[in-house]
C-alpha positions in Angstrom: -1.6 19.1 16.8 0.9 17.1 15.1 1.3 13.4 15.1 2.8 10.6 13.8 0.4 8.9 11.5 1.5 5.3 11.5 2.0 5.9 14.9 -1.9 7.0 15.6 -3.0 4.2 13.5 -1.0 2.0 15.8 -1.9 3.2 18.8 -5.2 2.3 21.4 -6.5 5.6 20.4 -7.5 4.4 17.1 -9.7 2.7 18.7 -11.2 5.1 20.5 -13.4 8.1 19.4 -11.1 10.9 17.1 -13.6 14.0 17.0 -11.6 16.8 17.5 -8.0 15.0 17.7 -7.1 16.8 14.1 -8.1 20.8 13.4 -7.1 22.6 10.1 -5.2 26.1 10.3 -8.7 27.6 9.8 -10.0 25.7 13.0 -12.0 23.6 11.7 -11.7 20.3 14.1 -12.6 16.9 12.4 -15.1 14.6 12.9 -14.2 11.2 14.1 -14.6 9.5 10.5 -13.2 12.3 8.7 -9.7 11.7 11.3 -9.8 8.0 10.6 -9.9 9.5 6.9 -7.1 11.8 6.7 -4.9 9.2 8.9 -5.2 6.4 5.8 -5.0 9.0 2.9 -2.3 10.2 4.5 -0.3 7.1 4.7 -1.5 6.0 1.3 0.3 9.2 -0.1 3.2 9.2 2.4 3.0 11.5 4.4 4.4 10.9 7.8 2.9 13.3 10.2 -0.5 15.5 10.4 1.6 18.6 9.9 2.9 17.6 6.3 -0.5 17.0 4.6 -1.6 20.4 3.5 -5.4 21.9 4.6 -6.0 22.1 0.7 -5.3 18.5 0.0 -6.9 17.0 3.1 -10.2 19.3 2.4 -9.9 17.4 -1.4 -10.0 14.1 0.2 -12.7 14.9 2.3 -15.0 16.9 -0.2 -15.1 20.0 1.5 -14.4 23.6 -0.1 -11.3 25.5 0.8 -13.0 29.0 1.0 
C-alpha cells in the first residue's frame, strides 16, 4: 500500500490501531508501533510516501535483519 505520509499522520487513522496498514516487498506486515515508526522516520528524512522509503532502510530503523 502506498500512502501519503504527512497525510496518515494527519488523518483519524493515526489514531486508530496501524497493524498491518504497512507490509514490506517480502510481506512482512508491521506492527502498529513499528507503522507509527516508519511514518515519523520517514518524515524526519523526507520522504513523502510509504513507497519511497526502501525495505533496507526502514528494516535499519526498526532493527530488523534484511535476510
Amino acid at each position: 500500500m502506498n500512502c501519503n505520509l504527512q497525510g496518515l499522520r494527519n488523518s483519524p487513522y493515526w489514531r486508530k490501531n496501524l497493524d498491518g496498514y504497512i507490509q514490506f516487498n517480502d510481506g512482512y506486515e508491521l506492527r502498529d508501533k513499528d507503522v507509527r515508526i516508519i511514518v515519523n522516520e520517514g518524515i524526519k528524512h523526507g520522504f513523502k510516501t510509504v513507497m519511497e522509503i526502501p525495505d533496507d532502510l526502514a528494516k535499519q530503523w526498526l532493527n530488523i535483519k534484511s535476510e
